[in-house]
C-alpha positions, -999 to 999 in steps of 0.1 A, spaced: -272 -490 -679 -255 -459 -683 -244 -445 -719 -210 -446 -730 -195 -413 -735 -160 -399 -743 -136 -397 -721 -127 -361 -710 -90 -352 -715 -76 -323 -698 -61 -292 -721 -21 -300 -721 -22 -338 -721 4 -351 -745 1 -383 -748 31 -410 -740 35 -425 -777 15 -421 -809 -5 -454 -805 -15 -447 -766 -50 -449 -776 -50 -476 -798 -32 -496 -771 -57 -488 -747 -86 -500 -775 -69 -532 -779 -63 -538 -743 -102 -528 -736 -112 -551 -764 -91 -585 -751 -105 -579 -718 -142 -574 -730 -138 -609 -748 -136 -630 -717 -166 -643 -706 -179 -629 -670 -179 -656 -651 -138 -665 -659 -135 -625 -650 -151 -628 -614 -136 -665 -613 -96 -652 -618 -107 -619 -597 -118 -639 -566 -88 -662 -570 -65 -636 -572 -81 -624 -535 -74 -652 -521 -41 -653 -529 -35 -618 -519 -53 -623 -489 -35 -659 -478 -1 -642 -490 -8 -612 -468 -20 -632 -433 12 -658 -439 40 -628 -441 27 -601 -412 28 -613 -377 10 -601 -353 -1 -565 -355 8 -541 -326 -23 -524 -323 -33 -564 -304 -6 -564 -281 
């Protein structure tokens, strides 16, 4: 596994608010709390939908015709 190191941040970034970072810790640490299996479980689901969602609404594509 490969060590964590810090982010690189170009020269000129300002950030978009004061707490940008902290937002980004909190977010980080609510998704690290979820067990893996849920993760890959709500990931695959959300394929499917995408993919059944995607299939229903195009026809045929031109490129068969």
């Amino acid at each position: 596994m490969q060590g964590i190191t810090a982010m690189k941040v170009p020269d000129k970034y300002e950030p978009k608010n004061t707490d940008e970072f902290g937002t980004f810790d909190r977010a980080m640490t609510k998704l690290l709390a979820v067990p893996a299996d849920e993760l890959q479980r709500k990931i695959k689901k959300h394929k499917k939908r995408k993919k059944k969602s995607k299939t229903s609404e195009s026809g045929p594509s031109r490129d068969s015709a």
